[in-house]
PAFI-637528 format. One record per residue (C-alpha): residue number from 1; residue in one letter; x, y, z. Coordinates in steps of 0.25 Angstrom, whole numbers. Layout:
N
<atom i="NUM" aa="A" u="X" v="Y" w="Z"/>
...
//
This chain:
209
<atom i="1" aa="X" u="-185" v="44" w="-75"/>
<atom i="2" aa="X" u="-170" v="39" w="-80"/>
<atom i="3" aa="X" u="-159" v="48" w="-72"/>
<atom i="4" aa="X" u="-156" v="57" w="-85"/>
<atom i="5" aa="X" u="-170" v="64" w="-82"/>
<atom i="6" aa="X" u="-164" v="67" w="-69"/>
<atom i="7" aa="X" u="-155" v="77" w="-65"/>
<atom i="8" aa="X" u="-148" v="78" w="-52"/>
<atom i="9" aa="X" u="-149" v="93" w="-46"/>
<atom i="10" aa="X" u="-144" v="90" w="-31"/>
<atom i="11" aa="X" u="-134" v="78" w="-26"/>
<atom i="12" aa="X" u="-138" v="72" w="-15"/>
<atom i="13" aa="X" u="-127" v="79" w="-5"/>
<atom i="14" aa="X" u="-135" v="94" w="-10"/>
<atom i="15" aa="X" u="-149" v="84" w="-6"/>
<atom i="16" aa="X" u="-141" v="80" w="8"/>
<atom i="17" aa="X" u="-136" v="93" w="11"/>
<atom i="18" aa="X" u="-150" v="100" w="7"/>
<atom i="19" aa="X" u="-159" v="89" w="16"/>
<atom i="20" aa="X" u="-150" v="91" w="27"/>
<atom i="21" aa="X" u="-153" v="105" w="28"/>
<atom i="22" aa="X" u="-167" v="105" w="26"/>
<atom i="23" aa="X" u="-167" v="94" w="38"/>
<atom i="24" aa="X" u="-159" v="103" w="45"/>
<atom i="25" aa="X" u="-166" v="115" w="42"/>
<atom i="26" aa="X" u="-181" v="108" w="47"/>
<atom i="27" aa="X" u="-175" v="105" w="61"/>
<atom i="28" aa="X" u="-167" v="119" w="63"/>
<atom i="29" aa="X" u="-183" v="126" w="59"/>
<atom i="30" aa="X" u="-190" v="117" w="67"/>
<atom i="31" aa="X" u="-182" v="120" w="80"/>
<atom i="32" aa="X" u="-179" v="133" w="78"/>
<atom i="33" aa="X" u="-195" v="134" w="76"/>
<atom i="34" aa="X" u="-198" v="126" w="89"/>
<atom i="35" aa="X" u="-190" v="136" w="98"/>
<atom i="36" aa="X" u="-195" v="148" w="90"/>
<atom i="37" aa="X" u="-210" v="151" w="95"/>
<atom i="38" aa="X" u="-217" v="142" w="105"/>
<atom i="39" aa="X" u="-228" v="140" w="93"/>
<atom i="40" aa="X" u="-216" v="130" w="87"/>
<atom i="41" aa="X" u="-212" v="123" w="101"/>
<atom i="42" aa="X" u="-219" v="110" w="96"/>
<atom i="43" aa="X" u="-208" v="108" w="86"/>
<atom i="44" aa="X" u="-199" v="107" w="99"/>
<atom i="45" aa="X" u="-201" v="93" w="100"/>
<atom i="46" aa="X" u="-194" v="89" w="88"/>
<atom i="47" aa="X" u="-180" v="92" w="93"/>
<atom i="48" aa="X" u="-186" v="86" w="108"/>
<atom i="49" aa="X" u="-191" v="101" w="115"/>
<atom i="50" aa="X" u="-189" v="116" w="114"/>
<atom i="51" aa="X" u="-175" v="114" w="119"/>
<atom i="52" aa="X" u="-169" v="104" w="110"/>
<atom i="53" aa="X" u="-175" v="113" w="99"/>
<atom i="54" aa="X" u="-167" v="123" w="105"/>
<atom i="55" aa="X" u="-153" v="115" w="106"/>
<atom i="56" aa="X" u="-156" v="109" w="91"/>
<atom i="57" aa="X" u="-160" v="120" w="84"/>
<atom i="58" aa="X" u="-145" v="128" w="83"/>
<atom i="59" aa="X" u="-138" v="116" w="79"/>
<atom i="60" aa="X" u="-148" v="112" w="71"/>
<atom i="61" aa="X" u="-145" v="127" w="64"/>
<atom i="62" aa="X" u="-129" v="124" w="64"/>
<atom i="63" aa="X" u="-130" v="110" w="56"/>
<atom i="64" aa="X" u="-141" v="118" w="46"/>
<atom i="65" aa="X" u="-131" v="129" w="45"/>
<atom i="66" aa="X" u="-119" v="120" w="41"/>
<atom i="67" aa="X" u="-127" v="112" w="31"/>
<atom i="68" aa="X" u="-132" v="124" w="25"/>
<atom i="69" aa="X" u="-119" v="129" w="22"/>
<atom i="70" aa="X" u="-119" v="115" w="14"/>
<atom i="71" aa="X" u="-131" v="115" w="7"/>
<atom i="72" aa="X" u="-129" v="130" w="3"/>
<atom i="73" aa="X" u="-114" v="127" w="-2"/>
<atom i="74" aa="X" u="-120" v="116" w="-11"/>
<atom i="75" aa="X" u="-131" v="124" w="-17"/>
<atom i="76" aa="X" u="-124" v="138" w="-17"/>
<atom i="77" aa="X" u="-120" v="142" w="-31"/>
<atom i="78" aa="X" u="-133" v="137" w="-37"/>
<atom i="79" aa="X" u="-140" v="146" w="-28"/>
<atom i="80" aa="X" u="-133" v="158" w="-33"/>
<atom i="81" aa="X" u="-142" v="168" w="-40"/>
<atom i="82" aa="X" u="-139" v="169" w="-53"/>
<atom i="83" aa="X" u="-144" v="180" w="-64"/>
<atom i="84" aa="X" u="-153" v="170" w="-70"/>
<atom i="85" aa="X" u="-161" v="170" w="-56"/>
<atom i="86" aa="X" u="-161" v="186" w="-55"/>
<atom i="87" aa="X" u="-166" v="186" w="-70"/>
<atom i="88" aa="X" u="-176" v="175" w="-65"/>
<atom i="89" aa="X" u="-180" v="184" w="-55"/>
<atom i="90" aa="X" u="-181" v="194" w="-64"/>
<atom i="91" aa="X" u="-192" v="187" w="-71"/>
<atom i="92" aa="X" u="-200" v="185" w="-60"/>
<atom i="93" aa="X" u="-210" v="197" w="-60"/>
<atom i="94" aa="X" u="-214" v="192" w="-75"/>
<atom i="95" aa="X" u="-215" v="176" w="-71"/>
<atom i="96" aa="X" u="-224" v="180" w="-60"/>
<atom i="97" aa="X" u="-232" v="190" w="-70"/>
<atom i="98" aa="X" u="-233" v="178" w="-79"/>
<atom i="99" aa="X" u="-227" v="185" w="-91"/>
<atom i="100" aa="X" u="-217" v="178" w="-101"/>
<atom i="101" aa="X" u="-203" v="176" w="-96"/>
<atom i="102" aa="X" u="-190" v="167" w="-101"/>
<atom i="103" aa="X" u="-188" v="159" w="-88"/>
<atom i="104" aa="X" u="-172" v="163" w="-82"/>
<atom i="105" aa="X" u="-168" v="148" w="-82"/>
<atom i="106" aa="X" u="-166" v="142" w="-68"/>
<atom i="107" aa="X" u="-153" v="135" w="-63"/>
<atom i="108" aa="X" u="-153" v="125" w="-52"/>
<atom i="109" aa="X" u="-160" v="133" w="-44"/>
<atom i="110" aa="X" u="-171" v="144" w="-46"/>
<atom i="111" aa="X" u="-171" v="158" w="-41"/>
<atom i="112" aa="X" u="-181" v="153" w="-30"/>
<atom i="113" aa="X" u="-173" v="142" w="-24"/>
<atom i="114" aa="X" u="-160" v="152" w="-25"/>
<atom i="115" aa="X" u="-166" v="162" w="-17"/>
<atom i="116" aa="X" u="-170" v="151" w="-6"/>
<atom i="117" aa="X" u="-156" v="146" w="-4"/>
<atom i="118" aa="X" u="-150" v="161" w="-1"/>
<atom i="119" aa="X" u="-162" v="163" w="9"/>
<atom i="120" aa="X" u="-160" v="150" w="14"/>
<atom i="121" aa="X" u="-146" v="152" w="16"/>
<atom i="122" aa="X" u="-146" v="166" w="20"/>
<atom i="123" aa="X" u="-157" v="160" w="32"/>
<atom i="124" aa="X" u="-148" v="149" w="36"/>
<atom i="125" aa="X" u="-135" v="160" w="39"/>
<atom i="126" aa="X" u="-145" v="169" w="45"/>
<atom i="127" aa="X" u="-148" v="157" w="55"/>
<atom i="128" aa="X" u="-135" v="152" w="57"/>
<atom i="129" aa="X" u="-129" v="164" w="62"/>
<atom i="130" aa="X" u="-143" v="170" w="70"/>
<atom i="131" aa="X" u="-144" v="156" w="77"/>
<atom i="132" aa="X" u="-128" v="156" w="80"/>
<atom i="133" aa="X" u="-130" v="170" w="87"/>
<atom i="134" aa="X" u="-143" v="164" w="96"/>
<atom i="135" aa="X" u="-139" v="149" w="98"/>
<atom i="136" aa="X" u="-140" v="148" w="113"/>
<atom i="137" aa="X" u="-132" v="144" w="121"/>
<atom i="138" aa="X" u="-119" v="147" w="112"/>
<atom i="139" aa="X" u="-119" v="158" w="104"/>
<atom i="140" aa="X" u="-131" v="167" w="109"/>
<atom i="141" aa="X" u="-124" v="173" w="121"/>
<atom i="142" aa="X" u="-113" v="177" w="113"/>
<atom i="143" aa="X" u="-121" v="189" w="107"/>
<atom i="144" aa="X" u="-130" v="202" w="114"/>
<atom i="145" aa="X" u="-145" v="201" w="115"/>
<atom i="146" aa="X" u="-149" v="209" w="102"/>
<atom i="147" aa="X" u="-141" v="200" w="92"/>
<atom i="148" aa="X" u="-147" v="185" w="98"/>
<atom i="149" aa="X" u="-162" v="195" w="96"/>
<atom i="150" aa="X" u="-157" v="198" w="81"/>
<atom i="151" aa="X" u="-151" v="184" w="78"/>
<atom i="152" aa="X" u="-164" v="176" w="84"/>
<atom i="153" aa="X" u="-173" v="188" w="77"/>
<atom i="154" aa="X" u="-164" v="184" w="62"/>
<atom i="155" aa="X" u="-163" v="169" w="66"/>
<atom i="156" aa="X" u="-180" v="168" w="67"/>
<atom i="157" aa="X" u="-181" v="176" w="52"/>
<atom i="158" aa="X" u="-170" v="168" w="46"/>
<atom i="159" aa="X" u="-176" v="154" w="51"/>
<atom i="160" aa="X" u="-191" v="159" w="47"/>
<atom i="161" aa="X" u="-185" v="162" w="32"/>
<atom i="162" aa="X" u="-178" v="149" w="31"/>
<atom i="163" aa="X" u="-190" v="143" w="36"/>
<atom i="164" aa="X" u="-198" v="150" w="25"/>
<atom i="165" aa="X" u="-188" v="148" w="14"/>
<atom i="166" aa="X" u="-188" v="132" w="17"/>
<atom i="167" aa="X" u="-202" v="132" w="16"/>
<atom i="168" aa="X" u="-202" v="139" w="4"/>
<atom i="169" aa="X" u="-193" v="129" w="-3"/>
<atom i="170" aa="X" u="-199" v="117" w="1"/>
<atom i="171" aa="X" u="-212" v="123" w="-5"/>
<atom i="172" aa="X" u="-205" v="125" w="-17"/>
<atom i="173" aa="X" u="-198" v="110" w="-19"/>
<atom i="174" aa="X" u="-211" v="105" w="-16"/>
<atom i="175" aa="X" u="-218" v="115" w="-27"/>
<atom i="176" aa="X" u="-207" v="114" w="-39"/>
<atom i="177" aa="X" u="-208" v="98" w="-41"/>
<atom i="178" aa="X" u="-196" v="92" w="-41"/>
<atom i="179" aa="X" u="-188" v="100" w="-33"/>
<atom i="180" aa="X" u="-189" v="90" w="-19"/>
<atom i="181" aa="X" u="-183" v="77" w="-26"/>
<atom i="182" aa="X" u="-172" v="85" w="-32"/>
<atom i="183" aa="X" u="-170" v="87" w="-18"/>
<atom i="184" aa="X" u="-171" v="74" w="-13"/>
<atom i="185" aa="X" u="-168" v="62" w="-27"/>
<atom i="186" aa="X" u="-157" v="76" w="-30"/>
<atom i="187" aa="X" u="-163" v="75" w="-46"/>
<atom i="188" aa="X" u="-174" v="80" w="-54"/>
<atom i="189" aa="X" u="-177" v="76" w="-67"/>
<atom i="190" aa="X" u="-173" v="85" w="-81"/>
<atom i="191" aa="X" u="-186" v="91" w="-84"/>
<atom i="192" aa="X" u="-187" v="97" w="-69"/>
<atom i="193" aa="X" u="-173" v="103" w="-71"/>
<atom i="194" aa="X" u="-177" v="107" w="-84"/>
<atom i="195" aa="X" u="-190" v="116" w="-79"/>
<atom i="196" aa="X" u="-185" v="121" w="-65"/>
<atom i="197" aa="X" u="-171" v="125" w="-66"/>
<atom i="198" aa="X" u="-167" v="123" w="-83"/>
<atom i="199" aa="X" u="-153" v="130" w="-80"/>
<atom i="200" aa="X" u="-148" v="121" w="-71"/>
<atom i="201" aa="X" u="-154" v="108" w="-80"/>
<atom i="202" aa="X" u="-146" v="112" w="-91"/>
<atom i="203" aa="X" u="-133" v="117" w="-82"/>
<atom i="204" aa="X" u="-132" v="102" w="-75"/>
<atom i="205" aa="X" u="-138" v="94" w="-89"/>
<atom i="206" aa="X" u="-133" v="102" w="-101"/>
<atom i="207" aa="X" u="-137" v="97" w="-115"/>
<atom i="208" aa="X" u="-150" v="94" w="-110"/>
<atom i="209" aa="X" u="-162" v="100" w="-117"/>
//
């Protein structure tokens, strides 16, 4: 294909900036897992034993925390929930009852993927601030007993959700076709844009039919 079937949807800093906090996010899960039930100790040998996993983990959440803050600042106003999405949502109970609807045109990103960037980043400040109060041996001892119980309790849900939600968007760039070498090439070709997301297509390549 010529480079006018193609349009770019992310530069290649937005591709940098998300890679790095999906390399970033793997290593923090794995050696938060391997420390969390002796059922994931094995994974302890990735970062050289339980007590290097132990010493990485923290740090490993501070560089997560700051490139987050990135990442999120870079794709923040597309992810605002617009009334096109709450009428799209509103459509959803005839969509799933297979009766006629006139589809709410997407923009650059879908209800779906909206929803997963708030939960994301809702998880991400809910970890950085629970893993502040029980990072040993610099912060912990500063607070009682039954906030370190509560912050590991709240640290443990946040992780399992961000856990979950990852999982669920990698299934879903692997399911909508596409989707995983706009993240990686940074273009996807017209007749993609035009299917999956026709607001933003027309927003970035007006005059197009």
């Amino acid at each position: 294909m010529s480079d006018k079937n193609f349009i770019e949807r992310y530069t290649f800093r937005e591709r940098l900036a998300h890679w790095f906090v999906a390399f970033t996010f793997i290593l923090l899960a794995l050696s938060g897992l391997s420390v969390f039930h002796p059922v994931f100790n094995v994974l302890n040998n990735l970062f050289g034993g339980g007590t290097w996993a132990r010493i990485l983990h923290p740090f490993f959440g501070v560089v997560l925390a700051v490139s987050f803050v990135d990442l999120a600042r870079r794709f923040w106003n597309a992810n605002r929930i617009a009334p096109a999405d709450r009428e799209w949502m509103g459509q959803l109970k005839e969509m799933l009852a297979n009766r006629p609807v006139k589809l709410v045109e997407t923009g650059k990103y879908n209800i779906a993927q909206k929803y997963y960037f708030w939960i994301l980043t809702a998880a991400i400040a809910v970890l950085a601030v629970t893993g502040f109060v029980v990072w040993q041996p610099y912060f912990a001892p500063l607070f009682p007993i039954w906030l370190l119980q509560l912050a590991i309790l709240t640290h443990s849900v946040a992780g399992f959700v961000a856990v979950v939600a990852l999982i669920v968007h990698i299934y879903a760039a692997y399911w909508v076709r596409g989707s995983i070498p706009a993240m990686t090439r940074g273009t996807v070709t017209q007749t993609w844009a035009k299917h999956h997301h026709p607001g933003w297509y027309r927003e970035v390549n007006k005059g197009s039919k």
